[in-house]
N, C-alpha and C positions, 0 to 999 in steps of 0.2 A: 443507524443500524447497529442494534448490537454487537458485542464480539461473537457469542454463541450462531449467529442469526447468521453472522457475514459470513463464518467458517459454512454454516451448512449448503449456504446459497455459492459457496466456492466454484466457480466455473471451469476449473482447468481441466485441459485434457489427460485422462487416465495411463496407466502406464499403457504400451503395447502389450507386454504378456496377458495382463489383464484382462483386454480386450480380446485377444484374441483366444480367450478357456471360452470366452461366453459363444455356447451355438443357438442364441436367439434372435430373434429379428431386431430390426432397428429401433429404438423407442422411441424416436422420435416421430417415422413415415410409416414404420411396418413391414419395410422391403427389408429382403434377406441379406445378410449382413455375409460377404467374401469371408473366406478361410485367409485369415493369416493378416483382416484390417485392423490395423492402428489405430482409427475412431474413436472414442469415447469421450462422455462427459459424469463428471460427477454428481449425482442426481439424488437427494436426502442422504448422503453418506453411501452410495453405492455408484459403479462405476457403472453405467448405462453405455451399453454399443451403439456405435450409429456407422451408418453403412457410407456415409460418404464426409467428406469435407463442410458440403453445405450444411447438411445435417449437424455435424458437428457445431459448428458457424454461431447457426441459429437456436439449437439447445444450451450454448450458452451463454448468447445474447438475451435469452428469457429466464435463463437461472441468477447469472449477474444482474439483472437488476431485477429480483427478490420476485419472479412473478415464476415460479416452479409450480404452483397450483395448480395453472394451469393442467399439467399431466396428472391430477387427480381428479378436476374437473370436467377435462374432454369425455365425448362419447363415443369419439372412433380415430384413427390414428390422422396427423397432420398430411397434409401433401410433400412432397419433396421438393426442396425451393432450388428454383432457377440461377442458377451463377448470373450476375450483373454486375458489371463494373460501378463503381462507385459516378462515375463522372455521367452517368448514363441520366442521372437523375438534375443534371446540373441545369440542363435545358429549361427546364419547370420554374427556374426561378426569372426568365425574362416575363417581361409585360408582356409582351404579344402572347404567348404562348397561355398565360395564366390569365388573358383575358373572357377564357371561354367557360373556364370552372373554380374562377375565384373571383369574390363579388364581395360589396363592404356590409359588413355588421349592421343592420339597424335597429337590435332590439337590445336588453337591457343585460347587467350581468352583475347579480351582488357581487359584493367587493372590488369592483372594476370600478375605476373613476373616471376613465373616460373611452369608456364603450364605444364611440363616434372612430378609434382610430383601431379597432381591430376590424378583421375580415375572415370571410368565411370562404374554407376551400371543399368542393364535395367531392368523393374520388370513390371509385368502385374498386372495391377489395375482392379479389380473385382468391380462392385456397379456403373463404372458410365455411364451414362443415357442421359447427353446431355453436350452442352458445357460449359454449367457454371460449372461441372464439373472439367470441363478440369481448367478453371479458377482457382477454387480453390485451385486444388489440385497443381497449379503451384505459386498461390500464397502462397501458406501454405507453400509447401516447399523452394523456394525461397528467405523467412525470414529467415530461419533457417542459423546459421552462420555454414561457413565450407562450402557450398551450394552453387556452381556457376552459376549453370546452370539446365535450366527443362523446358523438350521439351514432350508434352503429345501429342499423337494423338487418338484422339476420336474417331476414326474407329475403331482401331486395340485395342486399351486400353493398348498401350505401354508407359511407360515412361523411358528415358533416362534423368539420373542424375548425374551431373558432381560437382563432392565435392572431397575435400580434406581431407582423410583419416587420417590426423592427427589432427584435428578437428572437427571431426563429426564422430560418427560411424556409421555401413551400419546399427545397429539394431534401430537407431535413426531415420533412414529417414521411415523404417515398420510401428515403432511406430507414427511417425506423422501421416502418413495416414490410419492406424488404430484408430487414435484419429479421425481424421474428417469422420470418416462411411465406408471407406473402405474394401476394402480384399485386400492387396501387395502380390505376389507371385515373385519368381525369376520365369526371362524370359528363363529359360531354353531350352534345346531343346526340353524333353518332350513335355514342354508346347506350346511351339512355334508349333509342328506341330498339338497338340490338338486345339488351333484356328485355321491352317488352315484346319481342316477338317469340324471343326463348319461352317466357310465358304463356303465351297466348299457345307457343307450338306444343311444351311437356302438357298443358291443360287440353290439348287437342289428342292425345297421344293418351295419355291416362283416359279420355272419358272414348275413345274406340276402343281401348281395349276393355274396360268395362261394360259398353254397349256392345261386345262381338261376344265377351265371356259369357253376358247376361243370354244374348237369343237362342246362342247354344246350349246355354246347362238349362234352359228351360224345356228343351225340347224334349231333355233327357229326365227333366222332371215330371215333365208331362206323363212321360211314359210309365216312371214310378209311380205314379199318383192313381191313372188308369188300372197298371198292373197289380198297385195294392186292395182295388177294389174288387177286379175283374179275376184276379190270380194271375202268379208271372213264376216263371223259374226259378230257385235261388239264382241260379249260373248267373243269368242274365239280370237279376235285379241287383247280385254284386258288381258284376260289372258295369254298367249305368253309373253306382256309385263313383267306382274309382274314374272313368273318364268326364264324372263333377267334378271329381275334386281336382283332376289334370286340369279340366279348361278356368275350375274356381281360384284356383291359385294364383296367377298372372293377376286376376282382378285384386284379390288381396296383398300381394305381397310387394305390385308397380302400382295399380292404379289407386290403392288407398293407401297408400303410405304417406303420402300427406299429413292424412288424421292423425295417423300415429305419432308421425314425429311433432306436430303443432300439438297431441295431447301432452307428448313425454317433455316438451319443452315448457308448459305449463305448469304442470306438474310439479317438476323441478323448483318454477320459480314460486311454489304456492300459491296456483289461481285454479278458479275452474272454468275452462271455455266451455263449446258446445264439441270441440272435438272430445273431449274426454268420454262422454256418452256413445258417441258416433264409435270411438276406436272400441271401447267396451264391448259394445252391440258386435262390430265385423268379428272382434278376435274370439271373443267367446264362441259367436255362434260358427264362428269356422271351426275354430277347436274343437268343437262339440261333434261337429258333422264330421272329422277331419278323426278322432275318435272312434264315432261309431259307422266309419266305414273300415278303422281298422280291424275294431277286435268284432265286426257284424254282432252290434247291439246298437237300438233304438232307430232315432230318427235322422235323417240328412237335410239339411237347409241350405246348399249348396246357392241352390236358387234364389233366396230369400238374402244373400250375402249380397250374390252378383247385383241383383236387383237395386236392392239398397245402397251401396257404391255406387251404381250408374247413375239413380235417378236424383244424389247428393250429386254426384260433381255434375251432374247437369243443369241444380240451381244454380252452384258457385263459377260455371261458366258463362250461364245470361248476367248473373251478376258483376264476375270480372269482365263484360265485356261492356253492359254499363257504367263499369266504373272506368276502364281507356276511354268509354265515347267521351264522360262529363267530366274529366280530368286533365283530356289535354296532357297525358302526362309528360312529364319533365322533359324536356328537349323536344317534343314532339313539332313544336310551332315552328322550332328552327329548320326542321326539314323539310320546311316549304321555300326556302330560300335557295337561288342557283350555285353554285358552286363557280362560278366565272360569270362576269360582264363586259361589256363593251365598255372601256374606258376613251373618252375622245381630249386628244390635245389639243394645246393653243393654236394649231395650224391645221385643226379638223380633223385632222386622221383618229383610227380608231383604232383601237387591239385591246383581244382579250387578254383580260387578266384575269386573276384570281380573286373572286370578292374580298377578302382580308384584306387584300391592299389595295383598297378605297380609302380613302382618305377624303374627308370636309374641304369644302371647296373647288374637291374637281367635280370634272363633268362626264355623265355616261349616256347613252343612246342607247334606247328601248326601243326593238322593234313590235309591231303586232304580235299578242302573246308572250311575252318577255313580263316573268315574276320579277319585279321590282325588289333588288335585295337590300337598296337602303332607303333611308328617309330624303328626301327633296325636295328643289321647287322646280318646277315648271321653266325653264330659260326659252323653250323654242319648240312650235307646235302645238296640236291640239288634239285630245282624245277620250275616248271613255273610259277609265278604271273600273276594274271588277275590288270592291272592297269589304268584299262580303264577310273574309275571312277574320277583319278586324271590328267591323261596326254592325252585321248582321242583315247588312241593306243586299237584295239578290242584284236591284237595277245598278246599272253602270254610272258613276258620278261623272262628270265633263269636267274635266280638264283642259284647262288655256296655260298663257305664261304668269306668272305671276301664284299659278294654283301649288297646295301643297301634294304630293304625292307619298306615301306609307310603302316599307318592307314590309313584303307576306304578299302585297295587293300585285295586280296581272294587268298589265295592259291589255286596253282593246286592239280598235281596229286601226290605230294610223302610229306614226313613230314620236315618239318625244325625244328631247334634250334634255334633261335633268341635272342642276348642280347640286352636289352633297350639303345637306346639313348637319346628317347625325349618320354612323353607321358602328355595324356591328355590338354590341354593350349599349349604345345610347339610342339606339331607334325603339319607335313607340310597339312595336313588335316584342321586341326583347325583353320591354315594360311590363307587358299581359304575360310573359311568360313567368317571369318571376311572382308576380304576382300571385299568380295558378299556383305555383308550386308551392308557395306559400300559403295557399289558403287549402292547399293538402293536408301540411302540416298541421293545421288545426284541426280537433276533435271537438263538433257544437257539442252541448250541455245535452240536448236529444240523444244522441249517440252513445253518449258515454251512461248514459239514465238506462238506458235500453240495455248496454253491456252489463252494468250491474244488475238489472233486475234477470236479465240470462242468467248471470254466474250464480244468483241465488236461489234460481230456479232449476238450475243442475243441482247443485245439492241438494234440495228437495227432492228430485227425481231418481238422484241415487239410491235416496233413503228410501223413496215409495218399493224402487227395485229392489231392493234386501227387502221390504216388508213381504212382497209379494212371491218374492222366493221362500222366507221362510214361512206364509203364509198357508202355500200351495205344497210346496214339503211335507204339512202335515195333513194336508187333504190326497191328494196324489203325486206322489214326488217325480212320476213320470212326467205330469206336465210342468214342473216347478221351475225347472230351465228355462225352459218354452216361452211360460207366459212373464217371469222376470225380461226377459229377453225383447218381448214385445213391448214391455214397457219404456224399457230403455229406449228401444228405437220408436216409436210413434208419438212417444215426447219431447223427440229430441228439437233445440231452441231454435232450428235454425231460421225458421221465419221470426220468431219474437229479431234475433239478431240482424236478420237482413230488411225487418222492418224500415227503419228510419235512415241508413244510408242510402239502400237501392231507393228511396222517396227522395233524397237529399239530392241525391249523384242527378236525377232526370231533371228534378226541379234548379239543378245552378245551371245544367247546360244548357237548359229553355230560356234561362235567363240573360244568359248568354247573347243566345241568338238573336233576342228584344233587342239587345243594346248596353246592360248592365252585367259587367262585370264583376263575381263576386272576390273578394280577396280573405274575409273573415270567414271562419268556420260557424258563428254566432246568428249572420244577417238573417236566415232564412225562419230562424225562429226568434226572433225579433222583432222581425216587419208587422207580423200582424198586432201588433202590443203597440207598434208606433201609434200615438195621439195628434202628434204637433211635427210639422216640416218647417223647417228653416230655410229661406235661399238668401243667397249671398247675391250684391246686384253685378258687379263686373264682372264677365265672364260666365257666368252662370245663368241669372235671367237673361243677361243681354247677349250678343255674339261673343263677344269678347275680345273684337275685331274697332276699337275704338279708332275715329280718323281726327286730325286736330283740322276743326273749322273756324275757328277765327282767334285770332291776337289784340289785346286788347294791353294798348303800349302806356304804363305809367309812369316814364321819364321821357326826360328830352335828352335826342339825342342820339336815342335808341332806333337801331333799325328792327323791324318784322323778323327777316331775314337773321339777323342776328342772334335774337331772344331765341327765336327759333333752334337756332345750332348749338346755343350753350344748354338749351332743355336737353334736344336729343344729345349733344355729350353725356347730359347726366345721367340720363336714363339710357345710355349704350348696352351694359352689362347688366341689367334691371330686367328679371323675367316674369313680371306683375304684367297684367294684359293690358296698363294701359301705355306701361313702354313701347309699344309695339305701332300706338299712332306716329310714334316718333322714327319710327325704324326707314322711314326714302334718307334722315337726311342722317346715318347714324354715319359719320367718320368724316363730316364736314371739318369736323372741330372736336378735337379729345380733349378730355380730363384727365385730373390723376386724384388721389385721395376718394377715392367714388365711393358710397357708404351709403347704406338702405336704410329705414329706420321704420318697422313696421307699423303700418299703418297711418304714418305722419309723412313720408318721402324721403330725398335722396339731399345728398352732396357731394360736393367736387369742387374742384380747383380748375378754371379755364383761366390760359393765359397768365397764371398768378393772382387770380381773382377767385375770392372763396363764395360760391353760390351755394344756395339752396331751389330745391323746386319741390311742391307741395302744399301741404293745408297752412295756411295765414300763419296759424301760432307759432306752428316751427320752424318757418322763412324768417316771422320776424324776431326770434330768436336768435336770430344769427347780428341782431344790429344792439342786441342787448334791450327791448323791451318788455315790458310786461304783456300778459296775455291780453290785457284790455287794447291793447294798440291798432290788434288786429281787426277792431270796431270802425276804425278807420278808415278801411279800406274792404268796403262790403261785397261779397260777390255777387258780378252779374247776375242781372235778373232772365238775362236768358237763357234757352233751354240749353242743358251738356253740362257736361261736368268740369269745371275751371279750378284750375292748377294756379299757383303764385310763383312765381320767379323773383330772385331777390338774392344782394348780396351784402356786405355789411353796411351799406350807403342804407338802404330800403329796398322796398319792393322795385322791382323794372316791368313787371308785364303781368298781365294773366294771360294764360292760354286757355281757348277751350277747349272741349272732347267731346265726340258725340259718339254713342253706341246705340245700337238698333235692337229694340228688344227681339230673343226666340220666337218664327212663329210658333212654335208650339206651348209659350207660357200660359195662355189664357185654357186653353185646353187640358193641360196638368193641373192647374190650381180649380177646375171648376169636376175633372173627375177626381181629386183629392177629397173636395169638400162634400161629393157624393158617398164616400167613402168614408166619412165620417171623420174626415183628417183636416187639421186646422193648418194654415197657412200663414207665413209669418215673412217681412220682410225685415234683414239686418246687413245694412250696408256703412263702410265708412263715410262715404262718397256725401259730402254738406251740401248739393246741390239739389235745384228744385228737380233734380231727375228723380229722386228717388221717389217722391211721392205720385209723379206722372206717371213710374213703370207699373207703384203698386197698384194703381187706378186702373189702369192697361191691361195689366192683366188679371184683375180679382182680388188681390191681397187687400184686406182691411186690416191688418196690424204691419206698422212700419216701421222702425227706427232710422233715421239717418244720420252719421257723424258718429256712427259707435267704432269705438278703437278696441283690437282684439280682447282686453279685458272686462270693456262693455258687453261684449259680445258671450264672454266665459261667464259672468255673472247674472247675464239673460238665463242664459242656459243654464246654472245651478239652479236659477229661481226656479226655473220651470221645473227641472227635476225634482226639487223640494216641493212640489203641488201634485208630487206623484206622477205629472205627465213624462208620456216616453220621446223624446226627442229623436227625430232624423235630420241632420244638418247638411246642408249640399255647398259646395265653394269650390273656388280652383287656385285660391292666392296664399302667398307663405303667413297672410295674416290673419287668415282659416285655418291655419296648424292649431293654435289653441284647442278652438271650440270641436274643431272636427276628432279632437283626441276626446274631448268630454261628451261627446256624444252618444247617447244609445247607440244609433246607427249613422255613419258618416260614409259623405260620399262626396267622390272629386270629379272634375271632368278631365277627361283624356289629356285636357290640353291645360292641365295645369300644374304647376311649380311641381321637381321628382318629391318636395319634403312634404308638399299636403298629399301625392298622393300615397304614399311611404305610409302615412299615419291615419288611411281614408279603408273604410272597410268592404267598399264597391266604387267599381270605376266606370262611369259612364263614358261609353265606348264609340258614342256620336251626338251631337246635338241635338237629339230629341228629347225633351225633358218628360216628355207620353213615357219611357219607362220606367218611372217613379211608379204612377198609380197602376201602372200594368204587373212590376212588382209585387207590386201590395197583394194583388189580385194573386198573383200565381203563390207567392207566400200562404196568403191562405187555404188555398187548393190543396199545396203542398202537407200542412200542418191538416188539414181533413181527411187528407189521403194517410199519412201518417199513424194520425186516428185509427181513420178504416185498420191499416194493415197490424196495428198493434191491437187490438179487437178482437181482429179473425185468427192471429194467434193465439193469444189469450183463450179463446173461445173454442179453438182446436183442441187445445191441450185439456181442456177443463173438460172436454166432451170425451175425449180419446180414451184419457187417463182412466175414469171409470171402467169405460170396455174392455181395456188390455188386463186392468189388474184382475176384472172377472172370467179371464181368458175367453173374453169372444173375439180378439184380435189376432189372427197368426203372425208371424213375422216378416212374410213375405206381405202381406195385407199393409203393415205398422209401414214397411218402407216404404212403398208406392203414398199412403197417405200423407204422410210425414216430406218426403218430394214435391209432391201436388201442394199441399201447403203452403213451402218455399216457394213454388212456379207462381202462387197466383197471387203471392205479396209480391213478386218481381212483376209480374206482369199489371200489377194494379198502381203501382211507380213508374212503370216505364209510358204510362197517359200521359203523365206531368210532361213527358218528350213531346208531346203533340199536342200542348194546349194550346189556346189560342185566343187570345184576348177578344172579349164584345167588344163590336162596333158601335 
């Protein structure tokens, strides 16, 4: 920082006498400043009053480090900041506490070398008011070292913060913005659904008082309308006027205010939305009436205000409330979790606790109707789960011991015993949710196509508006307001704009409900471009439920039982689906050094004995052969999938594996190919299963024994032939291709890094919502169509009318409404589609 720069940005407190000549408000909040306060900060060379301590605090906290712009930037004065001790903020840095709004980084960040070790914290900012705001609090934090990243939106008063946890702590970023006037909360679920019902309430609030403004000044319209035809008193037809403009007012000055600040924030940032049109149209035509009811000259539009307020915020209220149904928004899903369960101990007894502290490995008791708050297995009992709210299914699934049971999902009708496997952050619940919130954040290619052709369609519109004013000007200047005015409003974009989301918003929650989860902003206009599907064979065609059926012992020596417990040692910590054949005998016999190697298998040390378990080449690897070695030793010729065990002696055993193909494979792959969609199998797995499952269920192109880079170069091929690919897996050796993917897709039950990098999450095993997909994609992208058409087609129709003024303004809004309603209403179908039988 310069010397000139540091001196101006000097933050000390001013003298007393100073402060107390000044009899103006505080600059910082606005509130009136005592006789006789000592307060000040120095602010470009002048000593600025502030009415308290904190004020003080905080106007120097933001001049000392160079962000004074601020107060040339704001729109309307700060809040007055709350006194907090410093240690108040100290809590935020334990694990428990930051398990609920700090979560790990998994996307990219130039100049970061290793993106994998920051984290993201999201926190609701209280106090701010407009976008300079946002400014600040992005540049405040921003500075701060450890601080990579800071993304505020000034709607919601979210900020997402990407820092590095070993150089910064989370009570440090509270504290900065408790320094500059703030309130930081965690974005909790609490809190998250506490603003959406703020929203849902101030949008309830604004659209009755514009539908109570509107039925009253119409009534009083009516009566001018009659009166001007019929004859009316002055007396009384002034007065009509002014109690319009008493009841017009509230609609203007609460119920649209919206418009105005989303125009003036535009504005600022040099864009054009569709509120800049919208605010033009209310202020003018209020002004105008608001005019000529003072000095009684011309016309009142009173009616034509209210109207057009009410019948806007009554599209952007079916709209926002399509967009809470199909969004799930953020913390939403966690509110269906209890706030206490029955935890039972080693001696049976039971007592409530507080779900937090559930911990992996114990056990709780579920009576009938008990929302299941973590993930488990089944230890004792039987019953039906409702698991509707994860997988889409209305019927109850049956549960025994041994079954897996899901957080969100409701017990039926008898009691279970459940031990923990995952809870809170790691259950499959908490999975979809982040996901969702993630696939918020994305803006598809449609959407954003759409905003641009709006924003260039407002400046056109503005400009038809000045032609048509000065148009009319010189024909009769009495209507030249008028019908400029109509133009504005009966053009206004709001359907082009609500086209492709309100179709997006109905079509991801339909999709939803199938079974597929979408996580990318892209999928929905992609699907219908997909050419070619890929499936992966473990886990994905198959159950993914593999059991080991037979040992086939190549030493002497060697017991069954043995080979057996040094495999499961190795695959203990292995979450590929076919570790999990191995999972009755997992802690017979541990390893150490244990090591994955994608696509080839595992190793470890048993007893001081260096094994391998996996494909021939890389077991006998371990003994120092060449790959021709493993010619040697062929694999059985019967059916499942055989593993090699071996340590630096040779091989000791094959194991086999058998998995059961989907029923539902053969019925995907034969309504895909109706569909005009090619079918492809790419599995690693060198066993005669692969060609048995492609056979099984339909697939005529197979590969077997392809290693993730086989798999990557499939799939470049294919792309370089122009084909669009969709690739489906559940294993870390599916990360590759599911990243190169057009469209990629993971199943529920697979590895967290394929599905971290998968762009829909199939949400149960039915593989039926692939091609059901396809379908509603298309529906989706037709309806889309439709609705960008019938605006287009609006506006093209309108536009002639108004500028030759056969439109009034009261006419321009109700049309211009209707419009909006029935691109809403011709999207919200996609909610109720419903796939052929």
């Amino acid at each position: 920082m310069s010397d000139s720069l540091a001196t101006r940005v000097n933050a000390q407190p001013a003298s007393a006498a100073a402060a107390a000549d000044s009899a103006s408000d505080c600059y910082h909040c606005g509130l009136p400043v005592a006789d006789g306060s000592h307060y000040a900060v120095r602010i470009d060379g002048i000593d600025r009053p502030m009415c308290c301590p904190g004020c003080e605090a905080v106007a120097g906290a933001i001049v000392a480090g160079g962000l004074d712009n601020f107060y040339r930037f704001r729109e309307q004065s700060s809040e007055r900041p709350e006194a907090a001790p410093a240690q108040r903020w100290q809590a935020y840095d334990l694990p428990q506490v930051q398990s609920e709004f700090v979560r790990d980084f998994t996307g990219t960040l130039p100049g970061v070398d290793d993106p994998q070790s920051l984290r993201v914290a999201s926190l609701l900012v209280g106090g701010i008011t407009c976008a300079a705001c946002v400014w600040l609090i992005e540049k405040q934090l921003t500075a701060m070292t450890g601080v990579e990243r800071v993304s505020v939106n000034a709607s919601t008063h979210r900020a997402q913060i990407v820092f590095a946890p070993d150089r910064v702590d989370v009570s440090a970023l509270f504290s900065a913005l408790a320094a500059i006037g703030y309130r930081p909360s965690p974005a909790t679920a609490a809190n998250n659904e506490r603003m959406l019902q703020q929203e849902r309430r101030a949008a309830m609030r604004r659209l009755g008082v514009a539908g109570l403004g509107t039925m009253q000044v119409m009534m009083f319209a009516i009566a001018l309308y009659f009166g001007g035809s019929k004859g009316i008193d002055l007396q009384f037809e002034q007065f009509f006027r002014w109690v319009s403009l008493i009841v017009a007012t509230p609609v203007v000055c609460y119920a649209a205010l919206p418009f105005f600040g989303a125009a003036w924030r535009a504005l600022r940032s040099g864009h054009l939305v569709m509120d800049v049109p919208v605010s033009l149209a209310i202020g003018l035509a209020y002004g105008a009436s608001v005019y000529a009811t003072v000095f009684d000259t011309g016309e009142v539009y009173f009616e034509s205000v209210s109207m057009f307020t009410f019948f806007l915020l009554l599209g952007r209220f079916v709209e926002m409330r399509a967009r809470h149904r199909a969004g799930l928004a953020s913390g939403g899903l966690a509110q269906l979790l209890p706030l206490a369960a029955l935890r039972q101990n080693a001696e049976g007894e039971v007592e409530s606790v507080p779900v937090a502290a559930l911990a992996v490995g114990e056990r709780i008791l579920l009576r009938p109707g008990d929302t299941i708050p973590v993930d488990g297995e089944v230890v004792e009992g039987a019953s039906g789960v409702d698991e509707s709210i994860l997988t889409g299914e209305s019927a109850l699934q049956q549960k025994r011991v041994g079954s897996p049971v899901f957080a969100g999902s409701v017990n039926g009708d008898s009691s279970l015993t459940v031990e923990i496997t995952a809870a809170g952050s790691g259950t499959r619940l908490s999975a979809i949710e982040k996901l969702v919130e993630q696939a918020q954040l994305d803006k598809p290619a449609q959407a954003a196509l759409a905003d641009r052709i709006a924003g260039r369609f407002i400046a056109a519109v503005l400009i038809i508006a000045v032609a048509a004013f000065v148009f009319w000007w010189q024909q009769d200047p009495s209507r030249a307001f008028w019908v400029a005015l109509s133009v504005l409003v009966v053009t206004c974009p709001c359907a082009l704009s609500l086209a492709t989301p309100a179709a997006l918003a109905a079509a991801t929650l339909r999709l939803q409900q199938l079974g597929l989860l979408v996580a990318r902003g892209h999928v929905m206009e992609t699907l219908p471009q997909v050419t070619r599907v890929i499936f992966d064979k473990t886990g994905t065609l198959t159950e993914g439920a593999p059991q080991l059926r037979s040992i086939m012992l190549l030493r002497e020596g060697v017991h069954e039982e043995a080979a057996r417990d040094i495999a499961a040692a190795l695959e203990a910590q292995n979450n590929h689906p076919l570790a999990r054949a191995f999972r009755p005998w997992f802690g017979n016999r541990s390893a150490t050094g244990l090591q994955a190697v994608t696509g080839r298998g595992v190793s470890g040390a048993c007893a001081g004995t260096e094994y391998r378990l996996g494909v021939p080449e890389f077991v006998l690897a371990l003994t120092g052969a060449d790959r021709t070695a493993a010619a040697r030793y062929p694999v059985p010729s019967e059916q499942g999938q055989w593993l090699l065990l071996g340590d630096q002696q040779g091989p000791v055993a094959w194991l086999g594996l058998g998995d059961e193909m989907r029923p539902s494979a053969p019925d995907t792959v034969s309504m895909l190919g109706a569909q005009g969609v090619a079918t492809e199998l790419l599995s690693g797995d060198q066993s005669a299963e692969v060609p048995r499952l492609a056979t099984l269920s339909g697939i005529e192109e197979y590969r077997a024994g392809a290693t993730p880079e086989d798999k990557l170069a499939r799939l470049k091929a294919l792309q370089k032939r122009d084909e669009r690919v969709l690739m489906i897996g559940d294993g870390i050796n599916d990360v590759p291709v599911l990243s190169g993917a057009d469209v990629s897709v993971a199943m529920m039950s697979a590895a967290d890094l394929a599905q971290s990098r998968a762009d829909a999450i199939l949400l149960k095993g039915d593989l039926r919502a692939l091609p059901r997909a396809f379908a509603l994609a298309g529906k989706c992208r037709t309806i889309i169509r439709q609705n960008l058409g019938w605006a287009i087609l609006y506006n093209v129709l309108a536009l002639p009318l108004a500028f030759m003024g056969l439109i009034p303004p009261w006419a321009a809004a109700i049309g211009m409404s209707l419009s909006s309603l029935i691109v809403v209403a011709n999207a919200l179908r996609l909610s109720r589609w419903q796939p052929a039988r």
